[in-house]
C-alpha positions as CSV (number, residue, x, y, z in Angstrom):
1,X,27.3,-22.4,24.8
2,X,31.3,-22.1,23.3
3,X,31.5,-21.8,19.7
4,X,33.5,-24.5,17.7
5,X,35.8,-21.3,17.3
6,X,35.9,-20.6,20.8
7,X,36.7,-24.9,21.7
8,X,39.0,-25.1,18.7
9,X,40.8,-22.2,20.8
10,X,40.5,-24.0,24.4
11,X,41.8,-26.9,22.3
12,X,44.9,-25.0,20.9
13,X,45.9,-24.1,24.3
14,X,46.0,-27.7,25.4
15,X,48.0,-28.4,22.5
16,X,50.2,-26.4,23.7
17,X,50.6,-27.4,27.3
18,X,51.2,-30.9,26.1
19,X,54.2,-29.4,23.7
20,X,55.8,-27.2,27.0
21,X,55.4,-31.1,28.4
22,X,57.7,-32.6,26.2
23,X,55.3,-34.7,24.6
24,X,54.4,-34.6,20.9
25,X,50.9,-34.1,19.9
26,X,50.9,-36.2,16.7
27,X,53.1,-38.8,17.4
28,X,54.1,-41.4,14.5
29,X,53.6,-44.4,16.8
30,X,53.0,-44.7,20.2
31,X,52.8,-47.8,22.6
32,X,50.6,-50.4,21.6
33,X,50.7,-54.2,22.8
34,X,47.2,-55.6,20.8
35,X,43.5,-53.9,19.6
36,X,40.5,-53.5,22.3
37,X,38.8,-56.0,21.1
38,X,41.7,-58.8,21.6
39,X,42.4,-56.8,25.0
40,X,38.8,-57.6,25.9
41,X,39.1,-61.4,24.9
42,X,42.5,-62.3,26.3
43,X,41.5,-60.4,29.7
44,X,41.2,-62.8,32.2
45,X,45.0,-64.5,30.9
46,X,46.5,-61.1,30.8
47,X,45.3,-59.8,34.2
48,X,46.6,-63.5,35.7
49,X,49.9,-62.8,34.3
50,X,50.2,-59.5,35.9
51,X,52.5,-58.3,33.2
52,X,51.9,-54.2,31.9
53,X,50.7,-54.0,28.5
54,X,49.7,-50.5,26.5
55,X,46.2,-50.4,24.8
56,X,45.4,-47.4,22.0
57,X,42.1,-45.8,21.2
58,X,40.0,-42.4,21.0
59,X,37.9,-41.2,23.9
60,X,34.5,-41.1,23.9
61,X,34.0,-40.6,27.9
62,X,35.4,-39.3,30.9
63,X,34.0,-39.7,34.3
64,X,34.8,-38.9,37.8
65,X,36.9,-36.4,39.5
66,X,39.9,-35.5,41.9
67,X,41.9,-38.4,42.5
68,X,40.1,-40.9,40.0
69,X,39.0,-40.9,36.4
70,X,37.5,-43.7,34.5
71,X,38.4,-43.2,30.6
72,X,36.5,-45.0,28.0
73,X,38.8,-46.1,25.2
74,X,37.4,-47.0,21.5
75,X,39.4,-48.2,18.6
76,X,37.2,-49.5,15.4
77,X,37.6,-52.7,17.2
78,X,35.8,-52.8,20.4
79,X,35.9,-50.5,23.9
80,X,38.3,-50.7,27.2
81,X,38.1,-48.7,30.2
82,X,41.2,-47.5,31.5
83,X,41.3,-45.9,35.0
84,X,43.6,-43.0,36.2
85,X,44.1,-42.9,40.0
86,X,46.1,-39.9,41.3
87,X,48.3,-42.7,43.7
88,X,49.1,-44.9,40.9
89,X,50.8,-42.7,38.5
90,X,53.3,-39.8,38.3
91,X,51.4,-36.6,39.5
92,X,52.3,-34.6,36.8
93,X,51.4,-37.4,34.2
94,X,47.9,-37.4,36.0
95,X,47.5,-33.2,36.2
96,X,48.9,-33.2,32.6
97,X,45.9,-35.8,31.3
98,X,43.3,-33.5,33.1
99,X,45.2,-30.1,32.2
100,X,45.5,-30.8,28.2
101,X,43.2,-34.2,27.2
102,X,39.7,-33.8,25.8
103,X,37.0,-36.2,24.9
104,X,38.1,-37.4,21.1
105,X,41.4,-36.9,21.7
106,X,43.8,-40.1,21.1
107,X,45.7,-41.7,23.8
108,X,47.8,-44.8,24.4
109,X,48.1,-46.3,28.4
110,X,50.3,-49.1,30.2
111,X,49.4,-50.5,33.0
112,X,48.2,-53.5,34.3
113,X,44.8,-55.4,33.5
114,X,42.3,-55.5,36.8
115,X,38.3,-55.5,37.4
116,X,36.8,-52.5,39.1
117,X,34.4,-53.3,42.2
118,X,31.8,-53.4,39.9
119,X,33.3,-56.0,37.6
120,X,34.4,-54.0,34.9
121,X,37.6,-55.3,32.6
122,X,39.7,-52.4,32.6
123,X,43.8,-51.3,32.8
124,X,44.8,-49.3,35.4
125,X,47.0,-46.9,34.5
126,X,50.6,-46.5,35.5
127,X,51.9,-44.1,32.7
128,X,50.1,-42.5,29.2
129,X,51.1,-40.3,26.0
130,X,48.8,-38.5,23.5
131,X,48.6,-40.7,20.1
132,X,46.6,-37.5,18.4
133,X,45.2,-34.1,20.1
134,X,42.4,-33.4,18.6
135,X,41.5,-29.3,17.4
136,X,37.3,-29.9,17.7
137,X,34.9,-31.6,19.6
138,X,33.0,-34.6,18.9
139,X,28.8,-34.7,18.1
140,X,26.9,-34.8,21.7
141,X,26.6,-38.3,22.6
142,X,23.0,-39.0,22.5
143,X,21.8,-37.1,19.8
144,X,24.9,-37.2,17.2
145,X,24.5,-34.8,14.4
146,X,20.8,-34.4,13.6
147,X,21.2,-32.2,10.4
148,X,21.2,-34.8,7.2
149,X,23.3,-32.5,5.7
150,X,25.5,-31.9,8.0
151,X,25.6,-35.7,8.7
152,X,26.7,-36.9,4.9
153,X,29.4,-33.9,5.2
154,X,31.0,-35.0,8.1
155,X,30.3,-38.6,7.2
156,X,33.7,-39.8,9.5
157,X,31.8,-38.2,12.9
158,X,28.4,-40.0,11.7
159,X,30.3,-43.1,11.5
160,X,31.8,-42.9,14.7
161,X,28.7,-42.2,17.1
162,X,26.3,-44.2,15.1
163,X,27.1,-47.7,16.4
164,X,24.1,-49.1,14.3
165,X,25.7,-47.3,10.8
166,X,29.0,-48.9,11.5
167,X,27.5,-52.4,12.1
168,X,25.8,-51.6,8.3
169,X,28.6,-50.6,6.8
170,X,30.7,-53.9,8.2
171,X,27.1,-55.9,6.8
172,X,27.8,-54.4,3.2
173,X,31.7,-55.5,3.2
174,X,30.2,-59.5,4.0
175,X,27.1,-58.8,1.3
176,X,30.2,-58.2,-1.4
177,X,32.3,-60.7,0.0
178,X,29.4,-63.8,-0.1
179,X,28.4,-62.8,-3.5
180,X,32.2,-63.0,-4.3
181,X,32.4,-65.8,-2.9
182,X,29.2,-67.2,-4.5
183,X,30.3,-66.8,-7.5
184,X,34.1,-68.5,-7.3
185,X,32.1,-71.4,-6.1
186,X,30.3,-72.0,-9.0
187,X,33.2,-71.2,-11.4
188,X,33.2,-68.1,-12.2
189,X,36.5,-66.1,-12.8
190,X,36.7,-62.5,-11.2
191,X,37.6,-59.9,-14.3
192,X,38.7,-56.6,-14.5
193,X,36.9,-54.2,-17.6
194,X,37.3,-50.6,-18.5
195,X,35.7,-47.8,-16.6
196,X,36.3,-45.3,-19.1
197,X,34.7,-46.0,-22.4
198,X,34.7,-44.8,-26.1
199,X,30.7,-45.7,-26.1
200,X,28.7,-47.4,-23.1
201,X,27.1,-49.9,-23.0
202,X,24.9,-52.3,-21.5
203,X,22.4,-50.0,-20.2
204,X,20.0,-47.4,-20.8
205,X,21.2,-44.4,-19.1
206,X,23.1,-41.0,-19.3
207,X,26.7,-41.1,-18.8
208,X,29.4,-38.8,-17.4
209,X,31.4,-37.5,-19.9
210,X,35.2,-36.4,-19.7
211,X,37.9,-35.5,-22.0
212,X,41.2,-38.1,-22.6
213,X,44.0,-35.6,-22.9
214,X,46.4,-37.9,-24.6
215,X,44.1,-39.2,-27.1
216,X,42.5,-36.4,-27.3
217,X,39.4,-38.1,-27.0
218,X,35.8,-37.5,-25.3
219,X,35.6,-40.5,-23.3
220,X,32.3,-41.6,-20.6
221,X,32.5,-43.4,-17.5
222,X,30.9,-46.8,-17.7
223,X,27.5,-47.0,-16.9
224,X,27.1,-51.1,-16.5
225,X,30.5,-52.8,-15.2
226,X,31.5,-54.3,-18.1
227,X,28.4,-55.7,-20.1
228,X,29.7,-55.6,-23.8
229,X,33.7,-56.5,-22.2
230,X,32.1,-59.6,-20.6
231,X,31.0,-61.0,-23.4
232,X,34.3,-60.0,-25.3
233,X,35.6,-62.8,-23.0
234,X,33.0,-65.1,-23.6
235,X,34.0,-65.1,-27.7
236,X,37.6,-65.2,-26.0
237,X,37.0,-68.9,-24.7
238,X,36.7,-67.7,-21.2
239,X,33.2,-69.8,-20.1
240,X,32.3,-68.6,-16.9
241,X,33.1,-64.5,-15.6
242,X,32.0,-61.9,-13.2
243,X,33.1,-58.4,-12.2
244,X,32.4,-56.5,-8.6
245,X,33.0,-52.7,-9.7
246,X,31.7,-49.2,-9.9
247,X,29.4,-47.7,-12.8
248,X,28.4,-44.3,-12.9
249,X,25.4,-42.8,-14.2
250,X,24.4,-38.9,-14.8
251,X,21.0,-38.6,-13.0
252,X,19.0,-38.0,-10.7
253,X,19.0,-39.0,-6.9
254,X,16.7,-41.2,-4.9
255,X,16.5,-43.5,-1.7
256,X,17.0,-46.1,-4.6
257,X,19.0,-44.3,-7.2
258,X,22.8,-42.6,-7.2
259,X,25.0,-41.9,-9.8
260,X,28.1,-43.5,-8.7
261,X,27.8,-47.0,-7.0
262,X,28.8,-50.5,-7.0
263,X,27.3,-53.4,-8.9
264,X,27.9,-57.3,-9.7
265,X,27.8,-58.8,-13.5
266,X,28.2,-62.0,-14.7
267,X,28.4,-63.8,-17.9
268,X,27.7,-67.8,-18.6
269,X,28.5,-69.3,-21.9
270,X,26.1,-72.3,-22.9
271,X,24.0,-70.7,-20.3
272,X,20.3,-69.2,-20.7
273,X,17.9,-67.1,-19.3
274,X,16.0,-69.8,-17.4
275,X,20.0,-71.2,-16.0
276,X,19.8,-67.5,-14.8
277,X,16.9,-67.4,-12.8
278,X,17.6,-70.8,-10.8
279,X,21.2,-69.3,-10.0
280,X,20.1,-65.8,-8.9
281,X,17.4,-66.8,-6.6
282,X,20.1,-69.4,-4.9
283,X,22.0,-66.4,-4.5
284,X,19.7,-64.3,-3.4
285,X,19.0,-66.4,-0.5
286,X,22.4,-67.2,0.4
287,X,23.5,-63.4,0.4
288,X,20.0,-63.1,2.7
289,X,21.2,-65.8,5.5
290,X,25.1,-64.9,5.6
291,X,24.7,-61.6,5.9
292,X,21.6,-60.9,7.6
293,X,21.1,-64.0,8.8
294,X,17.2,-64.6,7.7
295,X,15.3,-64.5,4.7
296,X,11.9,-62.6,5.6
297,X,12.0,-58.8,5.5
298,X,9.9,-56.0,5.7
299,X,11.0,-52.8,3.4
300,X,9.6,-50.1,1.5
301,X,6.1,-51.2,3.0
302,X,6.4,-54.9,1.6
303,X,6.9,-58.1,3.2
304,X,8.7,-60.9,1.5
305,X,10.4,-64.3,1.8
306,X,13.4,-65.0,-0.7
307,X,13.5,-68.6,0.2
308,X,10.4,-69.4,-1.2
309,X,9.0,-70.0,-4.8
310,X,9.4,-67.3,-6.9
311,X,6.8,-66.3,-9.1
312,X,6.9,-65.4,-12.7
313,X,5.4,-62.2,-13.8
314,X,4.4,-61.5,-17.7
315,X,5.7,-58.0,-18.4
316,X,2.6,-56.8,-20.8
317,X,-0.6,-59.2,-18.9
318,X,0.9,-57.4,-15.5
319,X,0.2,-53.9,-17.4
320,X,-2.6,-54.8,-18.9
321,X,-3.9,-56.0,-15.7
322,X,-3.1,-52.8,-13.5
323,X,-3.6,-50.3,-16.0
324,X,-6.1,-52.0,-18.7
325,X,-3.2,-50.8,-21.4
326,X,-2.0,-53.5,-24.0
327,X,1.0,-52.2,-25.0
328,X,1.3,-53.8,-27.9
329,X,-1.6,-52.5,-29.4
330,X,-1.9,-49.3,-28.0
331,X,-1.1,-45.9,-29.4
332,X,1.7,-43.2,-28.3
333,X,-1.2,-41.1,-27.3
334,X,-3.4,-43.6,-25.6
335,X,-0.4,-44.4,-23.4
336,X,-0.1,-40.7,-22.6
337,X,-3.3,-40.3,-21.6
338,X,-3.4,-43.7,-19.3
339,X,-0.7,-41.8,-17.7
340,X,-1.7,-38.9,-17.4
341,X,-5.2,-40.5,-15.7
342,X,-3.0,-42.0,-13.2
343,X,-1.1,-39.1,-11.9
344,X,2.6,-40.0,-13.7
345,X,4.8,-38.1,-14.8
346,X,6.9,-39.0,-17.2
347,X,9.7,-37.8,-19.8
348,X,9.8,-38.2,-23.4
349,X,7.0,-39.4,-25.9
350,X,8.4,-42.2,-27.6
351,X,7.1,-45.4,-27.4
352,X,9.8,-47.2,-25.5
353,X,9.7,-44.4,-22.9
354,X,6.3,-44.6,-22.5
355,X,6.1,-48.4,-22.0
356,X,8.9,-48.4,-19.5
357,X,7.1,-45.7,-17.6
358,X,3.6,-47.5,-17.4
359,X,5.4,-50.8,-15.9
360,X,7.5,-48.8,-13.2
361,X,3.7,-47.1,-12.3
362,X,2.9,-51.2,-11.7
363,X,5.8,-52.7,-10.1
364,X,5.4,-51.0,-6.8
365,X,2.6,-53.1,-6.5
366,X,4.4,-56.9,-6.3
367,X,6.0,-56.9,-3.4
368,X,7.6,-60.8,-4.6
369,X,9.7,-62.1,-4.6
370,X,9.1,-62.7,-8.2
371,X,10.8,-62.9,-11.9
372,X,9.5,-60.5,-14.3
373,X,9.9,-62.2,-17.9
374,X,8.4,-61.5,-21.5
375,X,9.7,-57.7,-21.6
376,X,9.0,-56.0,-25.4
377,X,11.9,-56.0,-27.4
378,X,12.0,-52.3,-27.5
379,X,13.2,-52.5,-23.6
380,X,15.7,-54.9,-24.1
381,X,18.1,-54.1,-26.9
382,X,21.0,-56.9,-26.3
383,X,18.6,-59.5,-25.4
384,X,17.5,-62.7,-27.5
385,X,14.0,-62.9,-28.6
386,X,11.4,-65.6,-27.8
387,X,10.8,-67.6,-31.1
388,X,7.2,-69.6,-31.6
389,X,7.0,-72.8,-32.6
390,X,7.5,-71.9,-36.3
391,X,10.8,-69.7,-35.5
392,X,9.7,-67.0,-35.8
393,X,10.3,-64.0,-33.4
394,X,7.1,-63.3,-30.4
395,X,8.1,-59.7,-30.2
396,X,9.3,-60.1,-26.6
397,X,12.4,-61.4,-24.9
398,X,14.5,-64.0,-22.7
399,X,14.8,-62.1,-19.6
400,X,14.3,-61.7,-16.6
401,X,14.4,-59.5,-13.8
402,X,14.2,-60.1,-9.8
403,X,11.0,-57.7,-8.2
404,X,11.3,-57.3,-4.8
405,X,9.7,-54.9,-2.4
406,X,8.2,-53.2,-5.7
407,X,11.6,-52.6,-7.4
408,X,13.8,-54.5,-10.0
409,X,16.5,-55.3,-7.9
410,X,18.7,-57.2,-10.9
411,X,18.5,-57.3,-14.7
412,X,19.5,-61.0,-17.0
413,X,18.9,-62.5,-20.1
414,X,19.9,-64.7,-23.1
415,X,22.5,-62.6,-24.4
416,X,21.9,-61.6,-28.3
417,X,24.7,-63.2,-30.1
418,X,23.2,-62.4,-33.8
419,X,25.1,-59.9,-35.0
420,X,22.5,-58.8,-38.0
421,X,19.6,-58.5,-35.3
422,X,22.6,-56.4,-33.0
423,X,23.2,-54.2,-35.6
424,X,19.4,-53.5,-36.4
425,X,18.8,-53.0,-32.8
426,X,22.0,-50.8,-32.4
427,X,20.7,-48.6,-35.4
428,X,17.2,-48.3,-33.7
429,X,18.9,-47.0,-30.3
430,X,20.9,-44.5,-32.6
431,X,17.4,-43.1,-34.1
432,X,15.9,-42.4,-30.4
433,X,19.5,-40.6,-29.7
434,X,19.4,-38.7,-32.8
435,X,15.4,-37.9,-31.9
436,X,16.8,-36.2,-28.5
437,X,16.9,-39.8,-26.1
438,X,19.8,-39.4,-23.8
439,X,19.1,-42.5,-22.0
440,X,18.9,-44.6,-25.1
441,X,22.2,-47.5,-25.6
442,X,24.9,-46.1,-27.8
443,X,25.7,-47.7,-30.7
444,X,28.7,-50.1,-30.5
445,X,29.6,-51.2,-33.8
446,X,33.0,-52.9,-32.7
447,X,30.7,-54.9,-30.5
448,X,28.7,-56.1,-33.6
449,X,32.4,-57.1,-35.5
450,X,33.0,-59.2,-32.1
451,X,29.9,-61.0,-32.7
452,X,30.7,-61.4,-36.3
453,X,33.5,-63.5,-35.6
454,X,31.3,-65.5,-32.9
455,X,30.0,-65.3,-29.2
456,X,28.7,-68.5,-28.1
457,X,25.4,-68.9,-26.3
458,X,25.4,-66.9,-22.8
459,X,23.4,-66.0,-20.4
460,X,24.3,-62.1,-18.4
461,X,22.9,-61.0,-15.3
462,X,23.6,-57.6,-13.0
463,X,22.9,-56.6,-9.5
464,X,24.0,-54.0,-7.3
465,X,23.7,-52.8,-4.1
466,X,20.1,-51.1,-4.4
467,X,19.9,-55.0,-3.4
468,X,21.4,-54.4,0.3
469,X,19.7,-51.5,0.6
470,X,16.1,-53.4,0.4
471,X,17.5,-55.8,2.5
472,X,18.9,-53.1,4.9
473,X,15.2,-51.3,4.5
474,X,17.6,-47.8,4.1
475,X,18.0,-45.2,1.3
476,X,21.2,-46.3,-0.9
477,X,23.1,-43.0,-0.1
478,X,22.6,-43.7,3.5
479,X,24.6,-47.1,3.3
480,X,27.6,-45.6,1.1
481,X,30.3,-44.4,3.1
482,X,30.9,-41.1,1.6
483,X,27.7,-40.1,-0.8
484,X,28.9,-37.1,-3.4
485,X,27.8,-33.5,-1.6
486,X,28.0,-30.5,-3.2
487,X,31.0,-27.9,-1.9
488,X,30.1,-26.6,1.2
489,X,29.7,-22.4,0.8
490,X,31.9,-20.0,2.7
């Protein structure tokens, strides 16, 4: 078998036989009358007419021999055959296509449109000229590229010869483009918010840090898309808002995790966490049918129907009830131990860590759908408390959070608007940094002056696409176009 050196040099040689031709290798533009896919649906009023048109695409076959070829044409769009007979066209156009063109090279035809014996569409060609000569050869056909390295790297080849990772890709466009549309439905206006921050916030999570030359200022990439910027708005008079956009977070990778990817927020003044719930799960659904067109899936070994009723989930009696832990009266040690009995591992020894560790040990169990409420205030630092009937705080929060398939795919709640509690909760995040924490929330103090001067009620909720992936049943880097890769070595 050639090496890719020894094709690439094949490949150069054809090159330049179509140069001593007079015809330029990488045109600018070359003939083209409309796409394949609009070639394949006007066919029958184009062949009638018997006019010549000129069709464009890359080649992904060539078969036959001598005085015929059949040529299979592909443009993004759909496929065309095209067919070269020796009697139809100038001899040295023919000689010249089987001299110097390759399988994944470029080419534009004119001819007219016909159908073969067997009844396939197709143009017969009367004259042709290279669109792009290509320098290397496409994966085999049947196997594409098999090494997952080597498939992320060349990501554009993947693309091309894996018809079902295109038709993905295309799904992902629509699941952003009906939760867009979801959302200007119901009022909501489409924002734009910083991506480079002074602190982030809205999360618990490390960030990517960089330097601002100008300022002369570290600055982090944004780890939610926009949390603490919505909610600006809201205190601006702005009721109803929502951003599509990228965050970016400094850790680790997983079929569900990646540190750069895109997520939805929104942000609902005079709204709560229960408003939340009832418009998430409509969404939910409707993202389920327009996209993929049903609402029962089978992922991550879970089965689940989104359009049904959702159940609600107490964060510390679901614990409690896997693990036999109450978390609110158990110790830092007592914790560690339950872990360490079930086979976890887990990072840091401080209480919040711990607690969020033991639920993510139980939520692989509920396949849902479901809404997770009641989470501990120490996991939810910008969220309201529940008060009892006297006022009082309960020690747990108004939020919620959408398990699916054993994951939370979302994250909502009554927005805090007290500044005082803010600031306390702000100053308790601060502590876990200062005690080594580099997932705890920074401290936003300009935040807490915003809320000083007023937000009104709100209710926030973020999703992202870990969501599509579930719903895809694939590993997130798998349905992002171009996952980051390390440099490939010399």
């Amino acid at each position: 078998m050639a090496s890719l050196e020894e094709l690439k040099s094949t490949r150069l040689a054809k090159l330049e036989i179509l140069k001593k031709a007079g015809m330029n290798p990488f045109p600018s533009k070359v003939p083209r009358s409309f796409c394949l896919a609009d070639a394949k649906a006007g066919f029958a009023e184009n062949e009638k007419s018997g006019k010549e048109f000129s069709i464009v695409g890359r080649i992904m076959a060539i078969r036959g021999q001598g005085a015929i070829l059949f040529v299979v044409l592909y443009d993004g769009k759909g496929k065309f055959q095209a067919v070269f007979k020796k009697d139809e066209i100038d001899e040295k156009l023919f000689q010249l296509f089987a001299d110097a063109v390759d399988i994944g090279d470029f080419i534009s035809v004119t001819g007219k449109f016909f159908a073969t014996q067997r009844g396939e569409e197709s143009i017969l060609v009367k004259s042709w000229t290279i669109a792009t000569k290509t320098l290397l050869p496409l994966p085999e056909k049947w196997h594409g590229i098999q090494d997952l390295d080597e498939r992320y790297r060349l990501r554009y080849l993947d693309i091309l010869m894996n018809e079902h990772l295109r038709d993905l890709l295309i799904k992902k466009s629509k699941f952003w483009d009906v939760t867009r549309n979801f959302m200007k439905e119901k009022g909501f206006l489409e924002v734009e918010t910083p991506t480079l921050e002074v602190t982030t916030g809205g999360a618990e999570a490390t960030p990517f840090k960089t330097h601002h030359n100008d300022f002369d200022l570290d600055v982090f990439l944004r780890i939610s898309v926009g949390e603490l910027w919505q909610k600006r708005l809201m205190s601006a008079g702005f009721p109803k808002t929502f951003e599509i956009g990228k965050a970016y977070r400094n850790e680790g990778t997983s079929p569900e995790h990646a540190q750069e990817f895109t997520n939805m927020e929104f942000y609902w003044s005079f709204a709560d966490y229960t408003d939340g719930m009832e418009l998430v799960r409509e969404m939910y659904i409707r993202i389920a049918k327009e996209v993929f067109g049903q609402t029962k899936f089978t992922t991550r070994g879970h089965t689940f129907e989104l359009d049904s009723e959702w159940a609600s989930i107490d964060y510390s009696l679901e614990i409690k009830k896997q693990t036999g832990i109450d978390i609110g009266t158990a110790s830092e040690k007592e914790m560690m131990a339950k872990l360490e009995e079930l086979g976890v591992k887990y990072e840091g020894q401080n209480r919040e860590r711990l607690t969020d560790t033991l639920w993510k040990y139980c939520r692989k169990n509920i396949s849902g759908p479901a809404f997770l409420i009641n989470h501990p205030v120490l996991v939810a630092p910008l969220a309201k408390s529940v008060m009892d009937k006297d006022g009082k705080p309960t020690g747990v929060v108004q939020m919620f959070q959408p398990i699916i398939a054993g994951s939370e795919l979302g994250k909502g709640y009554s927005e805090l608007n007290d500044p005082i509690d803010q600031k306390k909760r702000f100053d308790d995040q601060q502590k876990l940094i200062d005690s080594g924490d580099t997932e705890a929330m920074m401290a936003d103090y300009e935040f807490v002056e915003m809320l000083e001067h007023g937000m009104p009620p709100t209710c926030g909720f973020g999703f992202g696409e870990r969501f599509f992936a579930f719903l895809a049943d694939k590993p997130l880097r798998e349905l992002q176009a171009f996952p980051l890769m390390r440099p490939k070595k010399d």
